[in-house]
N, CA, C and O atoms as a GROMACS GRO file, in nm:
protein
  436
    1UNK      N    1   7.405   7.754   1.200
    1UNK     CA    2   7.279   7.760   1.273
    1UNK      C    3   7.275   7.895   1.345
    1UNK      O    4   7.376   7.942   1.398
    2UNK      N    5   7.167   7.953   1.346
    2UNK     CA    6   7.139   8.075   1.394
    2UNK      C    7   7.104   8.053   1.559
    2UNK      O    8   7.085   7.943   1.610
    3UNK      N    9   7.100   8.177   1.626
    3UNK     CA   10   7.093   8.160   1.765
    3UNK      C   11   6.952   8.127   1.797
    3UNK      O   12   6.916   8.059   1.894
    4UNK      N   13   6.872   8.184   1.703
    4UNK     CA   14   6.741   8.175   1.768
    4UNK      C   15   6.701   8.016   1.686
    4UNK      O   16   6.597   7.966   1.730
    5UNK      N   17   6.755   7.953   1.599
    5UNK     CA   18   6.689   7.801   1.593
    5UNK      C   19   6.764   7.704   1.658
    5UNK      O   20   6.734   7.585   1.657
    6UNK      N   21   6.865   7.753   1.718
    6UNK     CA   22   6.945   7.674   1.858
    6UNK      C   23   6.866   7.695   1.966
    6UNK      O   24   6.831   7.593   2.026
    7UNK      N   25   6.836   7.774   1.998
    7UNK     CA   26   6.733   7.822   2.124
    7UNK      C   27   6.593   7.759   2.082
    7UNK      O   28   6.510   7.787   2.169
    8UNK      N   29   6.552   7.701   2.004
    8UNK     CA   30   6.465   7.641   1.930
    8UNK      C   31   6.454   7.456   1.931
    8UNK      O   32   6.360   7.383   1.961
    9UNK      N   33   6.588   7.428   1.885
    9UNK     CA   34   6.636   7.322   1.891
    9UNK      C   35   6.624   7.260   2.039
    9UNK      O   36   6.598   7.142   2.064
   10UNK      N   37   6.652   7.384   2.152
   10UNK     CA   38   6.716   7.347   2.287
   10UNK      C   39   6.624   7.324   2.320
   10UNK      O   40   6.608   7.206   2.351
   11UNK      N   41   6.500   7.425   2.335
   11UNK     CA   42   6.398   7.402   2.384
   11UNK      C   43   6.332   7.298   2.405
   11UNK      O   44   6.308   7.256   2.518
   12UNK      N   45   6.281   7.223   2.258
   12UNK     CA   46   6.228   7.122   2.226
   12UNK      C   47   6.287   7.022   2.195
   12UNK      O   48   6.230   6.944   2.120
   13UNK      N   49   6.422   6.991   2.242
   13UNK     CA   50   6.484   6.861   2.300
   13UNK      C   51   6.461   6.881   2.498
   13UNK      O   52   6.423   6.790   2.572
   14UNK      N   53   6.487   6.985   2.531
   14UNK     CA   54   6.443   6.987   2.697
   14UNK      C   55   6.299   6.964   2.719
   14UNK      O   56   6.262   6.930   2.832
   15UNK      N   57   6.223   6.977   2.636
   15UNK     CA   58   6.048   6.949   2.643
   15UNK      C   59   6.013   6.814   2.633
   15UNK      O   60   5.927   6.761   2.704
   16UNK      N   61   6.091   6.748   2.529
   16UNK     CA   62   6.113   6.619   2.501
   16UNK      C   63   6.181   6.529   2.633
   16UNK      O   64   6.111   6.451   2.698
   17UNK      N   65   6.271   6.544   2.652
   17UNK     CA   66   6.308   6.492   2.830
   17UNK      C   67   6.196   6.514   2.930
   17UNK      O   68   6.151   6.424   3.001
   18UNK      N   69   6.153   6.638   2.930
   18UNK     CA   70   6.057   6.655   3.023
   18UNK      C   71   5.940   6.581   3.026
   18UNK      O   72   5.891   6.539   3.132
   19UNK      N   73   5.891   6.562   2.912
   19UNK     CA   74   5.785   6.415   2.890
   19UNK      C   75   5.833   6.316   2.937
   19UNK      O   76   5.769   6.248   3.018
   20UNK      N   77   6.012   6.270   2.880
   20UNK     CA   78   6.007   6.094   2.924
   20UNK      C   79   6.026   6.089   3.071
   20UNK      O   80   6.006   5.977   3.119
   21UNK      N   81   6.066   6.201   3.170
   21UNK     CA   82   6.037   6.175   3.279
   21UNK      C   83   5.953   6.219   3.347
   21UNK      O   84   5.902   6.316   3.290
   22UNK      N   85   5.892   6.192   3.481
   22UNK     CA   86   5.760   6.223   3.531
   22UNK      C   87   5.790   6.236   3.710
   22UNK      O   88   5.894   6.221   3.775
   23UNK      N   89   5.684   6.262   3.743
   23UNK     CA   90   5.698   6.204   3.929
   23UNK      C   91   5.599   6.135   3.975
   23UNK      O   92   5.499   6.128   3.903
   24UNK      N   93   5.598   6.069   4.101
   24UNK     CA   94   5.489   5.994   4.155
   24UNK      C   95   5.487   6.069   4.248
   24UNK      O   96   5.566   6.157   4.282
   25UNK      N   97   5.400   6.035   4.288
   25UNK     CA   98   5.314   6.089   4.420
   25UNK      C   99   5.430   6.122   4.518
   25UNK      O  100   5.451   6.233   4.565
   26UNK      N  101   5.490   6.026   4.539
   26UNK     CA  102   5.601   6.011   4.660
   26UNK      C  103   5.708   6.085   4.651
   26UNK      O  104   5.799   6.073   4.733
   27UNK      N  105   5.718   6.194   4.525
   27UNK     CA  106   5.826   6.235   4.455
   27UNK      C  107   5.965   6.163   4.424
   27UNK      O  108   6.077   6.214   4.431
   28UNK      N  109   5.939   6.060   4.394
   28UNK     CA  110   6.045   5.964   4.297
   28UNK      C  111   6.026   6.013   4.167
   28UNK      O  112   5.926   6.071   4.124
   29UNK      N  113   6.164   5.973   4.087
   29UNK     CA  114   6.139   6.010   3.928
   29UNK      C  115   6.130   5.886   3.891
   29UNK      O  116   6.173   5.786   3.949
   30UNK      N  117   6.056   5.900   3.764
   30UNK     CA  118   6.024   5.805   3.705
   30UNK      C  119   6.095   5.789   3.581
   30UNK      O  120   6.078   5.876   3.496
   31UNK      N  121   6.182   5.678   3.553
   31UNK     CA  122   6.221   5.683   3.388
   31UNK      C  123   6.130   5.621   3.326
   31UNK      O  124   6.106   5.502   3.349
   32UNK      N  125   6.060   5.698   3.228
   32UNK     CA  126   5.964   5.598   3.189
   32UNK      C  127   6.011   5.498   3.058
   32UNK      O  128   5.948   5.402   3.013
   33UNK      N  129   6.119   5.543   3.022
   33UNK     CA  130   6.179   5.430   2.889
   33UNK      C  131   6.232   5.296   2.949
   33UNK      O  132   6.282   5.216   2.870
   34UNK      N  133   6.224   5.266   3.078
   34UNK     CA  134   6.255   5.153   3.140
   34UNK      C  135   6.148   5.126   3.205
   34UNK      O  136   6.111   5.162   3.317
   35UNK      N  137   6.086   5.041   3.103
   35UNK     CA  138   5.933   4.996   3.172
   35UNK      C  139   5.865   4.842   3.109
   35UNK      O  140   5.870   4.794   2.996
   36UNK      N  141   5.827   4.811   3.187
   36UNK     CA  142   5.797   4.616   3.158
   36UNK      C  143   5.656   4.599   3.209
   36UNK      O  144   5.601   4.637   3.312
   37UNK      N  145   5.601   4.506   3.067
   37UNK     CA  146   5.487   4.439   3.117
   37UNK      C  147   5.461   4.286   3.089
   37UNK      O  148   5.465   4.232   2.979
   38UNK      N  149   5.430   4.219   3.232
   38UNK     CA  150   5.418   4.151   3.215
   38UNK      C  151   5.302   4.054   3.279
   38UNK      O  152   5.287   4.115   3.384
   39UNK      N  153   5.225   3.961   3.285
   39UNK     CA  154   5.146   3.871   3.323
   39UNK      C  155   5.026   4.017   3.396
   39UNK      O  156   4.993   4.012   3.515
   40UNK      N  157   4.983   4.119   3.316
   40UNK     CA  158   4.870   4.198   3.380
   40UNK      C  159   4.917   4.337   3.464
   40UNK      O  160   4.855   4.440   3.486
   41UNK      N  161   5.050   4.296   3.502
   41UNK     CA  162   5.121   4.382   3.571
   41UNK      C  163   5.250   4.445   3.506
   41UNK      O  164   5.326   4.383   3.432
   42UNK      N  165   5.269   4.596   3.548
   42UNK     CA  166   5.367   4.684   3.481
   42UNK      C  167   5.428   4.729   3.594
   42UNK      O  168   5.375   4.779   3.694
   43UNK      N  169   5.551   4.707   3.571
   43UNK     CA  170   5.671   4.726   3.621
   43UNK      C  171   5.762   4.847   3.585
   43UNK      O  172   5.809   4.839   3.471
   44UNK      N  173   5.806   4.985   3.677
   44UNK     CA  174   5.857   5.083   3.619
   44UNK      C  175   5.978   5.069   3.705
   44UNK      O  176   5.981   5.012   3.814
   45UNK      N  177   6.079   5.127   3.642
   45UNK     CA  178   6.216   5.157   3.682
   45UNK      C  179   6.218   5.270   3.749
   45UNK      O  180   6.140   5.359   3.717
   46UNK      N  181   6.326   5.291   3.878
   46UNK     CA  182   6.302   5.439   3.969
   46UNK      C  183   6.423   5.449   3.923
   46UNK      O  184   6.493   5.363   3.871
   47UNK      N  185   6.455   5.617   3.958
   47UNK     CA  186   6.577   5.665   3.950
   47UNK      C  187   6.676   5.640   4.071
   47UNK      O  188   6.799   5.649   4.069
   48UNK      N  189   6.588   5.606   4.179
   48UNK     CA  190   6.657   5.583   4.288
   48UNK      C  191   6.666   5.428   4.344
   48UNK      O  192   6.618   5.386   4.450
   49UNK      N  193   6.744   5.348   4.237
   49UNK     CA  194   6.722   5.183   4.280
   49UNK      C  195   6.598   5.164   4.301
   49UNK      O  196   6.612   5.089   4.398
   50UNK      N  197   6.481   5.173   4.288
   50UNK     CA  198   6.339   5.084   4.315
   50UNK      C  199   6.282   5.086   4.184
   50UNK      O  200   6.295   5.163   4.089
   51UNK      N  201   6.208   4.971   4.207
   51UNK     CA  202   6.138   4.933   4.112
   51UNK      C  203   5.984   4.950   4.171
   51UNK      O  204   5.969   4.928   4.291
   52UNK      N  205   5.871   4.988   4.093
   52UNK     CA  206   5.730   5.006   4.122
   52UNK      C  207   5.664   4.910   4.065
   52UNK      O  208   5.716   4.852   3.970
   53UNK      N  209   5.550   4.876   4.106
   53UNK     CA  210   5.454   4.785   4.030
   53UNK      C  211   5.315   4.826   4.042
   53UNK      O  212   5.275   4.874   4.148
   54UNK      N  213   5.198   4.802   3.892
   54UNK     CA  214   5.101   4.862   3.917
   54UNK      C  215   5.036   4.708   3.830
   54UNK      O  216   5.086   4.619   3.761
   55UNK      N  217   4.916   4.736   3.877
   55UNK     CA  218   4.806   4.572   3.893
   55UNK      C  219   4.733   4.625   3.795
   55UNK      O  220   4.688   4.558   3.702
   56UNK      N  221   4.716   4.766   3.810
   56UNK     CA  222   4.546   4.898   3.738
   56UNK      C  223   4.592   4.954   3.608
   56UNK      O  224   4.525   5.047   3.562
   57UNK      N  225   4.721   4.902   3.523
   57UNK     CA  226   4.741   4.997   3.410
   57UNK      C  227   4.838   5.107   3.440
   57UNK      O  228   4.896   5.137   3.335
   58UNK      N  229   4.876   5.173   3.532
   58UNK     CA  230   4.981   5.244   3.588
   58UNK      C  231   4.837   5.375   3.711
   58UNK      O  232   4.852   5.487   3.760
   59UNK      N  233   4.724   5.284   3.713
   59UNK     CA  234   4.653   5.416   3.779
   59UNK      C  235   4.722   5.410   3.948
   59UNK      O  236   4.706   5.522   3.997
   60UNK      N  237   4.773   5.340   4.024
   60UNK     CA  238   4.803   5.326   4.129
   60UNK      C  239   4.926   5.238   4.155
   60UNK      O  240   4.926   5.135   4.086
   61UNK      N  241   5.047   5.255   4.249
   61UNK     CA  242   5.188   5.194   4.219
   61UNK      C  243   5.223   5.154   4.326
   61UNK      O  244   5.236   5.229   4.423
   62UNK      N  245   5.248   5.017   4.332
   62UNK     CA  246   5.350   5.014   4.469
   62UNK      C  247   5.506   4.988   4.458
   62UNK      O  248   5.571   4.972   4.354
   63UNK      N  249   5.549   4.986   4.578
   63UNK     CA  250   5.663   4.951   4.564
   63UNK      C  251   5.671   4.804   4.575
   63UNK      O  252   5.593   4.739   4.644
   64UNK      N  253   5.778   4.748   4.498
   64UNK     CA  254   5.786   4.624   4.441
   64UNK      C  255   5.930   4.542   4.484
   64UNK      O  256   5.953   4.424   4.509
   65UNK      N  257   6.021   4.673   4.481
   65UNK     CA  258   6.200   4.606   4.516
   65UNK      C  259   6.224   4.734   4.520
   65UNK      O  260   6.151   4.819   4.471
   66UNK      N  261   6.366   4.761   4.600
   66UNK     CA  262   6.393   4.833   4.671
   66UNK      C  263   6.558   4.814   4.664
   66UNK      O  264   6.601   4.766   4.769
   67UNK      N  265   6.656   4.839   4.567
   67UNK     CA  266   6.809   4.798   4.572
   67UNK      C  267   6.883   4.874   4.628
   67UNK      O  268   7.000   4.839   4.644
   68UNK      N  269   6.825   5.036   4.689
   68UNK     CA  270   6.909   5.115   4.744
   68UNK      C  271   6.959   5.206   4.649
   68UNK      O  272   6.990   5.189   4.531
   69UNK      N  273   6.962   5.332   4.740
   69UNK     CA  274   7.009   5.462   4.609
   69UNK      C  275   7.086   5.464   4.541
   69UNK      O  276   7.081   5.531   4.438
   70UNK      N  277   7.222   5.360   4.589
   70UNK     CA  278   7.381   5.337   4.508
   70UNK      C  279   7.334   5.259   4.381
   70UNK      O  280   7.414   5.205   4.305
   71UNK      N  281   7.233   5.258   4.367
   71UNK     CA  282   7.229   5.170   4.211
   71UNK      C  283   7.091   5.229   4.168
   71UNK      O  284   6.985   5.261   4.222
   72UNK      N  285   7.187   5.225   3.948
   72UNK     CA  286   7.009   5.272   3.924
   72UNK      C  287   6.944   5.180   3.880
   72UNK      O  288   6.994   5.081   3.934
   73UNK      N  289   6.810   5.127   3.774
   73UNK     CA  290   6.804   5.073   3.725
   73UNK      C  291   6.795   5.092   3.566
   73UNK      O  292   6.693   5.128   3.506
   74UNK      N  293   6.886   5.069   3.523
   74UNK     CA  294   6.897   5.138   3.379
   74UNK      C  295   6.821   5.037   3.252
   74UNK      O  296   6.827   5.085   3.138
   75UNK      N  297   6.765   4.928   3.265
   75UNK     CA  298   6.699   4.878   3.164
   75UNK      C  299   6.607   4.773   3.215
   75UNK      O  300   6.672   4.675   3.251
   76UNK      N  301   6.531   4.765   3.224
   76UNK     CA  302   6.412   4.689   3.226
   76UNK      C  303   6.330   4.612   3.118
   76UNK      O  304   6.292   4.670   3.016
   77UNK      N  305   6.304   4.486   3.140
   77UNK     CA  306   6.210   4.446   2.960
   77UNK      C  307   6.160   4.254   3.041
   77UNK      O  308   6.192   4.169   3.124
   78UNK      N  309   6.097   4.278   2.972
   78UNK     CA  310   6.011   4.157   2.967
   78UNK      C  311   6.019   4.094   2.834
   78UNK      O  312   6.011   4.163   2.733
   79UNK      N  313   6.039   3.926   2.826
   79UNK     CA  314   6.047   3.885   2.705
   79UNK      C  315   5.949   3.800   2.664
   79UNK      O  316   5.884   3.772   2.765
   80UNK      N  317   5.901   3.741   2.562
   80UNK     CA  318   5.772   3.690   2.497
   80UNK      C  319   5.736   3.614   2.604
   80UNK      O  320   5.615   3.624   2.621
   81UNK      N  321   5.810   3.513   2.716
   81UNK     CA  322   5.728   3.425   2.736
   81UNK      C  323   5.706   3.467   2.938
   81UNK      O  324   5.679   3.397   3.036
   82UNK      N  325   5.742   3.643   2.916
   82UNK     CA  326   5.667   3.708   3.029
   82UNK      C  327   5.808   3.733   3.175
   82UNK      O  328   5.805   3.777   3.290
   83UNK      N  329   5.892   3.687   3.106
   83UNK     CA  330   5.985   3.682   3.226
   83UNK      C  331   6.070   3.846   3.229
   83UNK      O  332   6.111   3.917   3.137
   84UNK      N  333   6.071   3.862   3.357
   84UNK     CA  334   6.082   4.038   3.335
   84UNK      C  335   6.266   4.024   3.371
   84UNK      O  336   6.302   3.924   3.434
   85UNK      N  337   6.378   4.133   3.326
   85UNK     CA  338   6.464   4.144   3.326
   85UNK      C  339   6.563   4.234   3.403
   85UNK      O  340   6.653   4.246   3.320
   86UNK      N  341   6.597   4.299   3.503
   86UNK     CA  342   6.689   4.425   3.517
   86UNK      C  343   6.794   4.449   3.537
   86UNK      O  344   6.852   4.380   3.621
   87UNK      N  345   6.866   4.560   3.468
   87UNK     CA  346   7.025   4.560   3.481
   87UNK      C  347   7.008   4.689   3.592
   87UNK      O  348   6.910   4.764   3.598
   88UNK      N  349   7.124   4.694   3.673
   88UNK     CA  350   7.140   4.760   3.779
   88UNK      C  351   7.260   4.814   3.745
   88UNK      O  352   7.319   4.744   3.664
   89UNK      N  353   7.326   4.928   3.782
   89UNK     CA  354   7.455   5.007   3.746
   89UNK      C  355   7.444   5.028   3.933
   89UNK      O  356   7.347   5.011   4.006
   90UNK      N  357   7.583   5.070   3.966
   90UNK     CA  358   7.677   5.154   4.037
   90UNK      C  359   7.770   5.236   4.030
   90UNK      O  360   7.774   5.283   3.916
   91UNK      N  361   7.856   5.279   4.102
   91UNK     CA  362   7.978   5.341   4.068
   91UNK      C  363   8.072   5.171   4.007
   91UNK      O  364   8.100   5.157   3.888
   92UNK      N  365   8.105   5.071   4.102
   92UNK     CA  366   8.169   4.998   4.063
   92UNK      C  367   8.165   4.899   3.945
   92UNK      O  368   8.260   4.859   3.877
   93UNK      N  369   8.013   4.862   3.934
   93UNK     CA  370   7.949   4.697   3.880
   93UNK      C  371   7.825   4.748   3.859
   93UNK      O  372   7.767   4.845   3.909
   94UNK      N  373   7.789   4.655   3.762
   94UNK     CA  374   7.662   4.634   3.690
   94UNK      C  375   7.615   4.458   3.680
   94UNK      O  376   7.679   4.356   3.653
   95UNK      N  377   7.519   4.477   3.704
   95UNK     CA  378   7.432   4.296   3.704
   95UNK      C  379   7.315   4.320   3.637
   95UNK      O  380   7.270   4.420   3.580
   96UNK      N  381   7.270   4.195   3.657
   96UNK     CA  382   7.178   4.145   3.580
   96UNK      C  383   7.076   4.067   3.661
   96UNK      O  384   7.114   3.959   3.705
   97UNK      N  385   6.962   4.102   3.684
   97UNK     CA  386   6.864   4.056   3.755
   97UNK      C  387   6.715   3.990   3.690
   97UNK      O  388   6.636   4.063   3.629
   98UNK      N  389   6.691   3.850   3.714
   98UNK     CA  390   6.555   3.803   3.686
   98UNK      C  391   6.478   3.776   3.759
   98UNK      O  392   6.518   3.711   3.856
   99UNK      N  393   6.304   3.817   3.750
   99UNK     CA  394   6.240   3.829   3.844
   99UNK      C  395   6.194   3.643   3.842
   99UNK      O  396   6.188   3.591   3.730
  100UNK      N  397   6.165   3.560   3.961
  100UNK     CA  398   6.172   3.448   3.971
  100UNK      C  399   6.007   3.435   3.944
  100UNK      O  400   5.946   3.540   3.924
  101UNK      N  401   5.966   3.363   3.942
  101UNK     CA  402   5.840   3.275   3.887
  101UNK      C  403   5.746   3.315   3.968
  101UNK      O  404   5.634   3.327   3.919
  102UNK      N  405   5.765   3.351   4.134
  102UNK     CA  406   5.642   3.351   4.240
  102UNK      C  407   5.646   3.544   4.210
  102UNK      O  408   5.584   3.622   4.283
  103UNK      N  409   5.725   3.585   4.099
  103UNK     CA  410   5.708   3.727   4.098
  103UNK      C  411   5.718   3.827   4.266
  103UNK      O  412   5.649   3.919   4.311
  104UNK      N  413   5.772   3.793   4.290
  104UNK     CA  414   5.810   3.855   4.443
  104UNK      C  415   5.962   3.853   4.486
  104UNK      O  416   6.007   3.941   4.559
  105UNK      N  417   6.045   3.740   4.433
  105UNK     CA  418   6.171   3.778   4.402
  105UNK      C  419   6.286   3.816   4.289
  105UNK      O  420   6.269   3.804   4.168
  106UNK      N  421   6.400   3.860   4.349
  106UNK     CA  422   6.493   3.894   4.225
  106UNK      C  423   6.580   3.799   4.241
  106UNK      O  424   6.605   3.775   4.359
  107UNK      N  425   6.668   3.698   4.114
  107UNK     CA  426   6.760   3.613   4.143
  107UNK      C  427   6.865   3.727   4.005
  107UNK      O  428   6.837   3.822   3.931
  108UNK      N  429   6.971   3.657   4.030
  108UNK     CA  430   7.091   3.683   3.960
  108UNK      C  431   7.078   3.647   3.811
  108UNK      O  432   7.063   3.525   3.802
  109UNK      N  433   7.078   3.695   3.716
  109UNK     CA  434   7.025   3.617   3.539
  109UNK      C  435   7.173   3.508   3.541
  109UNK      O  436   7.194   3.430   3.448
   0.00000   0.00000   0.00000
């Protein structure tokens, strides 16, 4: 490979990242490949332990949960019959979190 289609290559894999992540208003990052919809409402993963929620399609976001910066949320998903999912990382442990039925809490999967 030549230098200039490595510099080519680089580019447009760093352009490509630069799409899947974004910012909000609040300057949080957004991963957007960890993202759930469910019952009308979409659910995004933060880089900094929180989770967002939007009612409008993603036009306006709130905050939804809040796990603290020591954890990220690395996968998010909703399954056919709407129940949303998240795994959480740390330095030590990783879990598994389901959002409960009144959609306002997180229990343990």
């Amino acid at each position: 490979m030549i230098r200039r289609d490595f510099l080519r290559a680089a580019g447009l894999a760093s352009g490509a990242l630069a799409l899947q992540m974004g910012t909000l208003a609040n300057g949080a990052t957004v991963l957007s490949t960890t993202e759930a919809e469910s019952q009308g409402k979409l659910y995004r993963a933060m880089a900094d332990g929180k989770i967002n929620v939007s009612a409008d399609a993603g036009k306006s976001w709130q905050l939804h949960a809040d796990f603290g910066a020591e954890f990220t949320v690395v996968a998010l998903a909703a399954d056919r019959r709407g129940q949303v999912s998240a795994r959480l990382v740390s330095d030590a442990s990783r879990f598994d979190l389901t959002l409960a039925q009144n959609g306002k809490a997180w229990k343990t999967a």
